[in-house]
KELOLUM-810247 format. One record per residue: residue number from 1; residue in three letters; y, x, z of N, C-alpha, C, O in turn. Coordinates in Angstrom, 3 decimals. Each point is the difference from the previous one (the first is absolute). Layout:
# KELOLUM-810247
{pt NUM; "ALA"; {Y; X; Z}; {Y; X; Z}; {Y; X; Z}; {Y; X; Z}} ...
This chain:
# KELOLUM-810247
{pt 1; "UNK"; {35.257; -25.849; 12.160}; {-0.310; 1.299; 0.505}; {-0.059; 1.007; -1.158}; {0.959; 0.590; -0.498}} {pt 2; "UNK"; {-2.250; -0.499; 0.158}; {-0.279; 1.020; -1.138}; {-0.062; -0.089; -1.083}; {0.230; 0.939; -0.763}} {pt 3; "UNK"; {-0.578; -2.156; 0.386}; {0.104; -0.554; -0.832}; {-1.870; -0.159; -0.469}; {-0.147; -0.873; -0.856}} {pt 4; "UNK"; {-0.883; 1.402; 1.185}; {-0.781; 0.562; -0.136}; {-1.237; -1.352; -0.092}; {0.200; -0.946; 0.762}} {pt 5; "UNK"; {-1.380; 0.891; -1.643}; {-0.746; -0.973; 0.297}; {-1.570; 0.654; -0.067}; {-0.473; 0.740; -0.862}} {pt 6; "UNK"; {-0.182; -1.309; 2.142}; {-1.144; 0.449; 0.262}; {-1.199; -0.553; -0.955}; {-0.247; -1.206; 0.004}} {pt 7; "UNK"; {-0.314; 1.889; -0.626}; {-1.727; -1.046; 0.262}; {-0.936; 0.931; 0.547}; {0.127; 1.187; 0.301}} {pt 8; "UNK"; {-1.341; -2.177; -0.217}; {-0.811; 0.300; 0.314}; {-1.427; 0.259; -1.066}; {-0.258; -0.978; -0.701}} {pt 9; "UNK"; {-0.468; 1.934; 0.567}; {-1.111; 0.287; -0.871}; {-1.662; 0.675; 0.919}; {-0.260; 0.890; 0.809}} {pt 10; "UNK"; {-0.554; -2.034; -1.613}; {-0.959; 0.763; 0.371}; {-0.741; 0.771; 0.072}; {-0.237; 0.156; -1.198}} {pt 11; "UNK"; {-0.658; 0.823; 1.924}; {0.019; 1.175; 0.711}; {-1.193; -0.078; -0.410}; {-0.789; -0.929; 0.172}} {pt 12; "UNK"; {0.502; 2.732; -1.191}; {-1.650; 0.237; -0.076}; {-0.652; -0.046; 1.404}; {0.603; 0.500; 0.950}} {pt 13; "UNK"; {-1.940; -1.142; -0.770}; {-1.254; 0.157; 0.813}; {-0.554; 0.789; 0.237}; {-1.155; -0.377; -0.202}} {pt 14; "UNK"; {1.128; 1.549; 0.605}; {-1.279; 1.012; -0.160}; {-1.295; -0.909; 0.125}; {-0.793; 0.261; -0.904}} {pt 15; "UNK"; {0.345; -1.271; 1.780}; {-1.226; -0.622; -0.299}; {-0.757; -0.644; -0.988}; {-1.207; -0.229; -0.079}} {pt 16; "UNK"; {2.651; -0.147; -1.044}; {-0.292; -0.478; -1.483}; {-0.189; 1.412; -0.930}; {0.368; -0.221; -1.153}} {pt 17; "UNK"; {-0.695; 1.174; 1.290}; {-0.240; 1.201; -1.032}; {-1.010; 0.039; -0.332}; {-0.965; -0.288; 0.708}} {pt 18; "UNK"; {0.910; 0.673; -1.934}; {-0.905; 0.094; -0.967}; {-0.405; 1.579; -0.946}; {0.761; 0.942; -0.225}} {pt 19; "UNK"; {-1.741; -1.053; -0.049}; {-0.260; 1.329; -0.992}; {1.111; 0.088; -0.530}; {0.520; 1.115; 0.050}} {pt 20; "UNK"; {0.122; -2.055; -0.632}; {0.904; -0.005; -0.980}; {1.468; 0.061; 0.858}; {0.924; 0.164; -0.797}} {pt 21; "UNK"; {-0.509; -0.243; 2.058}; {1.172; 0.568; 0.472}; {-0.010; 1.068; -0.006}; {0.873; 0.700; -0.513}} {pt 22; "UNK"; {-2.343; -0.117; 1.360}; {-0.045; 1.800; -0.294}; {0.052; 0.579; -1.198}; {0.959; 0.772; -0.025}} {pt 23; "UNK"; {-1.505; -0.787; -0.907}; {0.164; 0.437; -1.315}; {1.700; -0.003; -0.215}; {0.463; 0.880; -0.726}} {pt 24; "UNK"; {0.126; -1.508; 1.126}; {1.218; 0.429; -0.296}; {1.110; 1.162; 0.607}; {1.139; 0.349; -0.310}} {pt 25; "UNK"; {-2.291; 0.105; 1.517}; {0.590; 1.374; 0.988}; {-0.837; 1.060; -0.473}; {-1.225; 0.006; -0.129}} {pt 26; "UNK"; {2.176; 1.010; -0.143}; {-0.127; 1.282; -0.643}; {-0.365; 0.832; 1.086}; {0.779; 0.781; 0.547}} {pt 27; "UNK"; {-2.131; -0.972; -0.191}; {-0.748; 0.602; 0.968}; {0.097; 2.019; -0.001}; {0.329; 0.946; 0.717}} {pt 28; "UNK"; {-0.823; -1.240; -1.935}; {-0.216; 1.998; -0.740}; {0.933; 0.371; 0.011}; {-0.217; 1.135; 0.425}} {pt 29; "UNK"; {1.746; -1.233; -0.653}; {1.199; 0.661; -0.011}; {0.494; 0.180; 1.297}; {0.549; 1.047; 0.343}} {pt 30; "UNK"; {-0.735; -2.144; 0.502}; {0.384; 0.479; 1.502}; {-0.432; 0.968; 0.171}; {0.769; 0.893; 0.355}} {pt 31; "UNK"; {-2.100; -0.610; -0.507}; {-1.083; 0.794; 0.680}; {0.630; 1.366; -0.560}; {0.219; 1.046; 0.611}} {pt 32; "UNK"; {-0.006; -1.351; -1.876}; {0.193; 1.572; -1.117}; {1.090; 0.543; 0.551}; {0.043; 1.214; 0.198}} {pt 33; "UNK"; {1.151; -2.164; 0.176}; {1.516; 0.591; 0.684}; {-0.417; 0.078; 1.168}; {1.108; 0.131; 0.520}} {pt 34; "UNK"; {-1.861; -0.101; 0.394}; {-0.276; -0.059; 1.274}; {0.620; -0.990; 0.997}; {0.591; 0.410; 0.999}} {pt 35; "UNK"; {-0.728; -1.719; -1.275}; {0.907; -0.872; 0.595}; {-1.332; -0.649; 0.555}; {-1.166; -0.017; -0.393}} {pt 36; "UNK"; {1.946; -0.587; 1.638}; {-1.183; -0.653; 1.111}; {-0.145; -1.506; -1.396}; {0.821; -0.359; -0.844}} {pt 37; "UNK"; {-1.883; -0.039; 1.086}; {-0.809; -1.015; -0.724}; {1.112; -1.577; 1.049}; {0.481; -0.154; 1.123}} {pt 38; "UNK"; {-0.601; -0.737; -2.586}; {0.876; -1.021; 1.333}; {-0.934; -1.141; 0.542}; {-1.099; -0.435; -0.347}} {pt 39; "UNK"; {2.067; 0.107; 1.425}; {-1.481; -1.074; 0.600}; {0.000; -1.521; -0.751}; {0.507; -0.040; -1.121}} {pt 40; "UNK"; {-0.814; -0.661; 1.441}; {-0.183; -1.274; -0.346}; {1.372; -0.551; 0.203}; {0.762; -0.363; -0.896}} {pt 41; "UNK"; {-0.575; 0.346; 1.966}; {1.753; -0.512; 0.383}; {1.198; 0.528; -1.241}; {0.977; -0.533; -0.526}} {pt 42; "UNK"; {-1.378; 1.315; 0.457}; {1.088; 1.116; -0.734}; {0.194; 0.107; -1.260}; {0.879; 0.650; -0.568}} {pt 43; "UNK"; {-2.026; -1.543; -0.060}; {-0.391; -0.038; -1.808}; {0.628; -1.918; -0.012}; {0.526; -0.611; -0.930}} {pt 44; "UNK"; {-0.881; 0.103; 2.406}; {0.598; -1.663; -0.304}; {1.895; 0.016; 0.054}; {0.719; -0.806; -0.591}} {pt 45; "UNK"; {-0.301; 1.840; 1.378}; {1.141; 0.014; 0.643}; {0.917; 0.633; -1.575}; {1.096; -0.430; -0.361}} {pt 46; "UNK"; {-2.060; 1.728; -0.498}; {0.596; 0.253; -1.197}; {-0.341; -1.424; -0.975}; {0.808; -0.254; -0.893}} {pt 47; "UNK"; {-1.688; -0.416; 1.032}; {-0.374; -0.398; -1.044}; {1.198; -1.294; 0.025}; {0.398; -0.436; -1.080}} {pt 48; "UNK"; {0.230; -0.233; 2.615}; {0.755; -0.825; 0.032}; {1.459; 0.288; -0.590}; {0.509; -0.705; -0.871}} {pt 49; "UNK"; {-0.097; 1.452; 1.255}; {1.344; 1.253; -0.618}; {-0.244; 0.083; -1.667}; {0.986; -0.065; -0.734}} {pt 50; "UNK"; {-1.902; 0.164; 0.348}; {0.109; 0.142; -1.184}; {-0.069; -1.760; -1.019}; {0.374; -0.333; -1.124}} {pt 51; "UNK"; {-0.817; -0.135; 1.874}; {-0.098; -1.833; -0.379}; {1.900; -0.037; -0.402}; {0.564; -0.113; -1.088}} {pt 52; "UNK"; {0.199; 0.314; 2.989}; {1.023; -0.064; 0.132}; {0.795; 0.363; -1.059}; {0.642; -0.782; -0.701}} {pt 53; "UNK"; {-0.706; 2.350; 0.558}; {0.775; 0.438; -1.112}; {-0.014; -0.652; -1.882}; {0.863; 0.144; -0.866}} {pt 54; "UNK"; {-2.196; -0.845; 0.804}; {-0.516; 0.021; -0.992}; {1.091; -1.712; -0.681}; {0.536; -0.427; -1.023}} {pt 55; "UNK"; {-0.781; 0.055; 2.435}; {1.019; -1.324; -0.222}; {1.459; 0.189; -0.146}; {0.868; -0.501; -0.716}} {pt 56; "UNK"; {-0.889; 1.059; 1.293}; {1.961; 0.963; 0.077}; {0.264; 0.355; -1.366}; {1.172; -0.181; -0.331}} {pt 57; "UNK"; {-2.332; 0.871; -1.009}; {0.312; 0.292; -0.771}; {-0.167; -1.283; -1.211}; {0.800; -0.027; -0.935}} {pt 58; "UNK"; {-1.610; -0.738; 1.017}; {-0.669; -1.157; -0.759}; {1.755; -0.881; 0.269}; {0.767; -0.270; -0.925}} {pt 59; "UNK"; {-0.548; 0.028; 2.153}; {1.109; -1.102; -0.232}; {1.015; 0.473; 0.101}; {0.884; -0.761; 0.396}} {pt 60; "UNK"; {-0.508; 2.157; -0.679}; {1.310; 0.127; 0.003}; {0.530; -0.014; 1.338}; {0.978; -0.732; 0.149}} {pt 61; "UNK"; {-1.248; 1.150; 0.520}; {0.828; 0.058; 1.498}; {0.778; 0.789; 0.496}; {-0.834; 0.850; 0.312}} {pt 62; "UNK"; {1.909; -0.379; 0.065}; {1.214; 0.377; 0.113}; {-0.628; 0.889; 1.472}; {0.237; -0.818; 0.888}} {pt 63; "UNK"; {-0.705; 1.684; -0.406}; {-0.477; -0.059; 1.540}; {1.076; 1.293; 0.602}; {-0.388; 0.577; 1.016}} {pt 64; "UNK"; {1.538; -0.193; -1.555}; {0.982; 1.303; -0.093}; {1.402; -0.803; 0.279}; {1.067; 0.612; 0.023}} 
């Protein structure tokens, strides 16, 4: 077909967060640009995307 190969990776928790996940959301700058604050869903959903990408760049992955 596509030639294309899937995996699979696992998915931040919002129920596993910690002081220390928040500390890593730039609470004050939203606020300062006037951007709605994000929810819990929305900091696991960036925080997974950025895992993603982070591997894409570590092994060399072709994703274009």
């Amino acid at each position: 077909m596509l030639g294309l190969e899937a995996t699979f990776q696992p998915a931040a928790d919002i129920r596993d967060f910690t002081l220390k996940t928040y500390s890593k959301v730039d609470r004050q700058t939203r606020r300062r640009l006037g951007l709605w604050l994000l929810a819990d869903a929305e900091i696991a959903c960036s925080m997974n995307h950025n895992q993603i990408m982070r591997e894409v760049v570590e092994n060399g992955l072709n994703v274009f």
